[in-house]
C-alpha positions in Angstrom: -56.2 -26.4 36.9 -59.5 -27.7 36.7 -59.2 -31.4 34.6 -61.8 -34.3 34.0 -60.3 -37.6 35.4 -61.5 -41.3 34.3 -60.6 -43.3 37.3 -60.6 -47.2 37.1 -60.8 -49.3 39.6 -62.1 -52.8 39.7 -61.4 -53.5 43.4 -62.4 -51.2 45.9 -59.2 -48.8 47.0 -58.3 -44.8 46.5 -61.2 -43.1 48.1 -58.4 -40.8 49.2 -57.3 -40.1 45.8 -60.8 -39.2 44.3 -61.6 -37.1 47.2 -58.6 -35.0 46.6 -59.4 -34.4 42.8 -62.5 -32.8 43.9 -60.7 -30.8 46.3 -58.7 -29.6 43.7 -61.4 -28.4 41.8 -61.7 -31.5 39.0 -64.3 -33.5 37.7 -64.3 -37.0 38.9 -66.0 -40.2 37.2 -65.7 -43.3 38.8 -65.4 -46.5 36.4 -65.6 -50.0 38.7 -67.1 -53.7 38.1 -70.6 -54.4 39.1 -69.6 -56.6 42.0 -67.2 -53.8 43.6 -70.4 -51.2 43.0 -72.0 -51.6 46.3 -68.6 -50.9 48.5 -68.1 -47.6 50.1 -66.9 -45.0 47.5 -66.5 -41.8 48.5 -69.7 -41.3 46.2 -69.2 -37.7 47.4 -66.1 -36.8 45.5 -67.4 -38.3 42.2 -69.6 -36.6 39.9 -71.0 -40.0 39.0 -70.1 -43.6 38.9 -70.1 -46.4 36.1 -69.8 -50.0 36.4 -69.2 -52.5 33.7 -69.2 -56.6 34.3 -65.7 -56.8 34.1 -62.3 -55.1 32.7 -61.5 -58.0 30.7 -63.9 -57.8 27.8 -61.3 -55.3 26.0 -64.4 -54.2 23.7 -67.5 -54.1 25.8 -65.0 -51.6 28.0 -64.3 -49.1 24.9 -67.8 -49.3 23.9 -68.6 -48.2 28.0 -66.0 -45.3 27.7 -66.7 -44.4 24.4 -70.6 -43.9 25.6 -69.5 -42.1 28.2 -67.2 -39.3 26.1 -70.2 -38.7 24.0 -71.2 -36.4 26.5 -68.5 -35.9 28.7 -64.7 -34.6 27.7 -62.1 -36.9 29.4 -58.8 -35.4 30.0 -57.0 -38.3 32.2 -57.5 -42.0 32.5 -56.4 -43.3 36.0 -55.9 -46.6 36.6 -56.1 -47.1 40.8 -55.2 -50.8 40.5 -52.2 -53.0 39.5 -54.7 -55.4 37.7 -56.3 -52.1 35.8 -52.7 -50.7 34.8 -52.8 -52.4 31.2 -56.5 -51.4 31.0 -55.9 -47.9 31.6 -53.2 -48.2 29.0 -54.9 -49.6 26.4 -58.0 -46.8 26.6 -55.3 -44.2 26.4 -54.3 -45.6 23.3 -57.5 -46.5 21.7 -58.9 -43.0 22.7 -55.6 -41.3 22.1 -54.8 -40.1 25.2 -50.8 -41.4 26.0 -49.8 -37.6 26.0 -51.5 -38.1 29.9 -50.2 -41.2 30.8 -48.4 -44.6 29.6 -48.7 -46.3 26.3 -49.1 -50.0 26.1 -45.6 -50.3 25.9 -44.6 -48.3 28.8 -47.1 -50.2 31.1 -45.8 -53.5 30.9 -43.1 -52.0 32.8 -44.9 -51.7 36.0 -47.3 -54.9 35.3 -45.4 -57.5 33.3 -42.8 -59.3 35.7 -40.9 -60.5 32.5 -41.2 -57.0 31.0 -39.6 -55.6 34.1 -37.2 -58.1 34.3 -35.9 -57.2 30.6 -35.7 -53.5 30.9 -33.8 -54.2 34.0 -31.4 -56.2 32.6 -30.9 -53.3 29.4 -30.6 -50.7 32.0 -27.5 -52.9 34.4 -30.0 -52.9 37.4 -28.8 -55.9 39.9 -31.8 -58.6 39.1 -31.9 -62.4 40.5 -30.6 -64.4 37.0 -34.3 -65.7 34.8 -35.7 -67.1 31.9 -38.9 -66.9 30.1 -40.8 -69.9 29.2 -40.9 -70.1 25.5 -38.5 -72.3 24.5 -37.6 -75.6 26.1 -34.4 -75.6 25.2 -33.7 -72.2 26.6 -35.3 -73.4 29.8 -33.2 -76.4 30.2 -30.2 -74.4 29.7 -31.2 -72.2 32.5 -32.2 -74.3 34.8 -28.5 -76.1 33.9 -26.8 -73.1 34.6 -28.4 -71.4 37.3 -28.4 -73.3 40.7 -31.8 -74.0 42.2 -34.3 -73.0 43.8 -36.2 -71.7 41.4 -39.6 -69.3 41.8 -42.0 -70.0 38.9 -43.6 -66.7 38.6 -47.0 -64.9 37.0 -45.6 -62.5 34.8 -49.0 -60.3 35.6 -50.3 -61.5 39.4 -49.8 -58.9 42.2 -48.1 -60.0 45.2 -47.2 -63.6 45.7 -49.8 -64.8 44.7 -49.4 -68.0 42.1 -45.6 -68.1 42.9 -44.3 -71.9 43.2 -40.6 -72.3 44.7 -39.6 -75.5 42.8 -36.2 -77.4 44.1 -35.3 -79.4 41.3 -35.9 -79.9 37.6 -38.3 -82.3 37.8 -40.6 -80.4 39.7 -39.9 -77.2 37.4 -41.1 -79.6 34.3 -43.8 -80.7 36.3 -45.0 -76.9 37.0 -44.6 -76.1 32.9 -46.8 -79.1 32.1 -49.4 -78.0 34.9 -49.6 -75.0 33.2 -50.4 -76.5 29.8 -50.9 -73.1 27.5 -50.6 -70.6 30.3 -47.0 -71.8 30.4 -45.7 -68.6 28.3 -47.2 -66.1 30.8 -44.8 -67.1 33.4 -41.3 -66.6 33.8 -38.9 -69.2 36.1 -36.2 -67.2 38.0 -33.7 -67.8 40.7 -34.8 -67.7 44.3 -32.5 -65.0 45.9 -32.8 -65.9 50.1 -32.8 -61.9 51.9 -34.3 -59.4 53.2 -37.8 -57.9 51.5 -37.8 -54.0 51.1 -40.4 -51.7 49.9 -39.9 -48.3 48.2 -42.9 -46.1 48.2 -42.3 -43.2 45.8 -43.3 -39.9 44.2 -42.5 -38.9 41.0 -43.0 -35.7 39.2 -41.6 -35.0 36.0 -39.6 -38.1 35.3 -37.7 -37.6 39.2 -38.6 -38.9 42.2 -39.4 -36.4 44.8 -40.4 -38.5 47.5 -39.3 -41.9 48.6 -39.7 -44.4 51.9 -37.8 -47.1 52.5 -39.8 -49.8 54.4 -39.0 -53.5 55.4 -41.4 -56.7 55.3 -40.5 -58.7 58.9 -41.2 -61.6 56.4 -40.9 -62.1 52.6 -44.1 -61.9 51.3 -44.0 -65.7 49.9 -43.5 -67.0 53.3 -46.3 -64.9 54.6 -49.1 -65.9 51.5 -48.0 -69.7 51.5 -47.2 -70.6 54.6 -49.7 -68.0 56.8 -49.1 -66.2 59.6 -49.2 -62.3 59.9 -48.1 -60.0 57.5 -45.8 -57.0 58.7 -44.2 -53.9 57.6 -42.3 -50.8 59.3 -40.3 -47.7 58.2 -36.2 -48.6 58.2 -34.4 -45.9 60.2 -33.4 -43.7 57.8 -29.6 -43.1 59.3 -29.1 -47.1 57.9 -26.4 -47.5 55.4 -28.9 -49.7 53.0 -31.6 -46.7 52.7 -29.5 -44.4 50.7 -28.7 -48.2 48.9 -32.3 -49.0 48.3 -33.4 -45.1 47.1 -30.7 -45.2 44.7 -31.7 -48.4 43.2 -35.2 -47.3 43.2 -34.5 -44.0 41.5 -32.8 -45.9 38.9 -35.8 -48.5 38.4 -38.2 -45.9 37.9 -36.1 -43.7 36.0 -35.3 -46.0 33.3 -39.2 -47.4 33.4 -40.5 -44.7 33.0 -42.9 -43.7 35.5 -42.9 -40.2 34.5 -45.5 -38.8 37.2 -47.3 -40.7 39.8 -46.8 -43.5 42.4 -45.1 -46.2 43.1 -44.5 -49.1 45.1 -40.9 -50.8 44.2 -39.4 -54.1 45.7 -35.7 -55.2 46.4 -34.2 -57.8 47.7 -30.9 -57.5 49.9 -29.2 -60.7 49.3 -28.2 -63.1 52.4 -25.7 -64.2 50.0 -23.5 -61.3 48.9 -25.5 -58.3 50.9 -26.0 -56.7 47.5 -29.9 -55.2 46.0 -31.8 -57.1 43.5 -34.6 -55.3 42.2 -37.6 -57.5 42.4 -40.6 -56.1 40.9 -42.4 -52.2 40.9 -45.4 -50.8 39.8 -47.3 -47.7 38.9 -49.9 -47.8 42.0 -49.9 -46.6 45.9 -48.6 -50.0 47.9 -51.5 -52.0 49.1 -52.0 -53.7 52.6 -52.2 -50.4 54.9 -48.8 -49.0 53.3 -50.8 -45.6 52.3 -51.8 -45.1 55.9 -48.3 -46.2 57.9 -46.4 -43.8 55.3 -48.8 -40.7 55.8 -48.2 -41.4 59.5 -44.6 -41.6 59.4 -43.9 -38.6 56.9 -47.0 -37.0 56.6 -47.6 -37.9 53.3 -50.4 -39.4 52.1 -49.7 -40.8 48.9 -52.8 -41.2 47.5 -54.0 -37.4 47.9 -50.4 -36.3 46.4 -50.9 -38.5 43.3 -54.3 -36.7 42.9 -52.7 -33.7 43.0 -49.6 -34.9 40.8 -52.6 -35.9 37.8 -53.5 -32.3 38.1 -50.1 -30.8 37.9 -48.6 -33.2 35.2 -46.9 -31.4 33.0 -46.1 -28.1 34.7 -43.9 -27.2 37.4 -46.6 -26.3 39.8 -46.6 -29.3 42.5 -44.7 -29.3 46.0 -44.7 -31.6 48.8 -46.6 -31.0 52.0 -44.0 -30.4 54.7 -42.5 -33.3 56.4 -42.5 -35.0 59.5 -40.2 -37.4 61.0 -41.7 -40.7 62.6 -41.6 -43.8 62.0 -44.7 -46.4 61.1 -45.2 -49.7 61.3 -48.4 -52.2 59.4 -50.1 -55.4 61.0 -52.6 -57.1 59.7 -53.6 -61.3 59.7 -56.8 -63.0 58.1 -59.2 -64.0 62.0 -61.1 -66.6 62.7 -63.6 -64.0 64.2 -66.1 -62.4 61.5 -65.6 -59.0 63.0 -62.6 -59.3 65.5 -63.0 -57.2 69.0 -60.0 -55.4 69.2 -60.8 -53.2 72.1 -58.2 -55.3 73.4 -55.6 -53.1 71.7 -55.2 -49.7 73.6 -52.1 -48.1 72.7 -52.0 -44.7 72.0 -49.4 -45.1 69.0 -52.5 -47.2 67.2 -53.5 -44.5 64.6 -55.5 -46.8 62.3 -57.8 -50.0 62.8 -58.5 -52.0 60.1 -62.2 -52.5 59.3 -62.6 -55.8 57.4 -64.5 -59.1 57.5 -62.3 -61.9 59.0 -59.2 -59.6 59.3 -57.7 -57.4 62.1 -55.0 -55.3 61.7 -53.4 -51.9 62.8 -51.8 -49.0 61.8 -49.2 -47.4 64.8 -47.0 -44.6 64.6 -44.2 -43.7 66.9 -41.4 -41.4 67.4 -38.8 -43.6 67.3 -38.3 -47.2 65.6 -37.3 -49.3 68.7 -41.0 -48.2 69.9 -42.5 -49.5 66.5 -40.6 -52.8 66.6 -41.8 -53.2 70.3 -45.6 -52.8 69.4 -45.3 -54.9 66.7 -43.4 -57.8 68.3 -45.9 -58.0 70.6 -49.1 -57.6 68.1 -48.0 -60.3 66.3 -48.0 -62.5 68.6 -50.8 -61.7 70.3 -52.7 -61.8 67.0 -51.3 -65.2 66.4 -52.3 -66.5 69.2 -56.1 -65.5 69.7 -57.5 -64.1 66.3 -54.9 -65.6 63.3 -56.5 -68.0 60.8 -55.0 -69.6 57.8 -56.0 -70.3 54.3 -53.9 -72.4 51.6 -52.4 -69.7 49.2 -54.4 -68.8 46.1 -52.9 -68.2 43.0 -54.6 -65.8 41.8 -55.7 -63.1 44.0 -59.3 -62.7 44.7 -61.5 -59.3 45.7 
């Protein structure tokens, strides 16, 4: 079926994904920022490319669209990036297009922490215990009941970006008045010590048809305040806490929502108690390399098969590629070195180098998991030792 996609992206990610709409026969438009205008878009794939100065003027971006379908019949609007999720919502509904994707409502879901946090709550999902910050008093109740630490969390950063891990109230009263107005966009919520998984998904038709169950080596807070390298790796899939951790993430995206697409899901399992919490999801392919570690794993790249599940929304016409069995594994640290030599690095299990000012990183594939664990043990420290460089976490993220 031959469609018109919209795709939005104000950083630079899902060449993949555009080149496989083409492939399938659709017609692509491109819609970024001018300062992501000059990176390398698969130029190829799109039948032409628009740039605004930035998402957030809510109006100068209708008025850009709006231009755009004078002449041109858009069928779907895309958003390729957790930050354009509300934006690609809120053209649906001005142009009265949620028949093809989310409303408004639906995407707070995947990009509102609080939001997520609520649904989960209504829908019995296992969530650490939070509070919003509205009301004072409500705050000093929580903070009362529910034993510290706390995470003061962005109800609409990506990542960890902006997280503060607070110990006791004084410090959580100290964040709130920091935050002066901003104060209601975040949420406080109890820090829950364990083990950081990631759920890469498929859905089509309200079920997911595809799901991998990955683990961080480090929480991702650890990693973005306190440096060092970031890694991820497929779990074995005989392990008790997989089935655990697809069930969970069924449920989550189930009850959200997600209808067709992608998705990248969070849990926690608890030091503690050695139960789930859900932690946060979203309506995008994982960032950080996961797209390329999972296609080299399963043989799924995720975002080609969301291209192809935007084509075959609404039918019963999509399958999965066949599968494959291995098992992958992500590195990847800022450098001190502009462009790091990584000649260095000669295994045949690398499958992907990462290409990227003042970063080095790898992608490696292997047939079994004690060989990924091996390469990476031994990559991160390596890595650590003569490229790693640190900066003071941000809390916002930056292009």
């Amino acid at each position: 079926m031959s469609i018109t996609v919209l795709a939005l992206a104000s950083y630079f990610k899902g060449n993949r994904f555009l080149e496989r709409l083409k492939a399938e026969g659709c017609t692509v438009y491109l819609l970024t920022v001018e300062t992501a205008l000059g990176e390398p878009w698969a130029r190829h794939a799109c039948d032409d490319v628009f740039a605004v100065k930035s998402f957030l003027d809510s109006r100068a971006l209708v008025n850009s669209v709006a231009y755009i379908m004078r002449t041109r019949k858009i069928d779907r609007v895309v958003a390729l990036d957790d930050f354009d999720v509300e934006v690609g919502a809120y053209l649906r509904e001005h142009f009265r297009l949620t028949h093809t994707g989310h409303n408004e409502s639906t995407a707070r879901y995947f990009r509102d922490k609080l939001a997520m946090r609520a649904r989960a709550r209504e829908l019995g999902i296992r969530i650490p215990d939070f509070t919003p910050v509205f009301n004072h008093d409500d705050v000093r109740a929580f903070l009362a009941r529910v034993p510290g630490p706390w995470l003061v969390k962005p109800r609409s950063e990506a990542s960890a970006a902006g997280i503060r891990k607070v110990h006791t109230p004084d410090e959580v009263w100290k964040r709130i008045d920091e935050l002066g107005d901003d104060q209601s966009f975040c949420l406080i919520e109890q820090m829950v010590p364990g083990d950081l998984f990631h759920v890469d998904s498929l859905v089509a038709n309200g079920k997911v048809i595809f799901a991998e169950v990955n683990a961080y080596w480090r929480p991702l807070l650890d990693v973005y305040q306190g440096g060092g390298v970031y890694a991820t790796r497929t779990v074995p899939r005989e392990r008790p806490e997989v089935a655990a951790l697809k069930a969970a993430n069924a449920q989550v995206l189930d009850g959200f929502g997600l209808g067709w697409g992608a998705s990248h899901t969070e849990f926690m399992k608890a030091h503690a108690d050695g139960l789930v919490y859900f932690i946060e999801t979203s309506a995008r392919v994982g960032g950080a390399n996961t797209a390329e570690m999972v296609e080299h794993a399963t043989g799924v790249n995720l975002w080609s098969e969301w291209a192809r599940l935007e084509v075959c929304r609404g039918t019963d016409g999509y399958e999965l590629p066949p599968l494959k069995q291995k098992f992958g594994g992500v590195v990847i640290s800022l450098a001190r070195q502009e462009e790091p030599d990584t000649s260095g690095f000669t295994d045949p299990e690398i499958v992907y180098r990462l290409r990227m000012k003042n970063h080095i990183g790898f992608v490696v594939a292997a047939d079994t998991p004690a060989r990924v664990e091996q390469l990476l043990t031994a990559y991160m420290d390596r890595i650590a030792r003569d490229f790693g460089a640190v900066l003071p976490g941000a809390d916002k993220v930056s292009t």
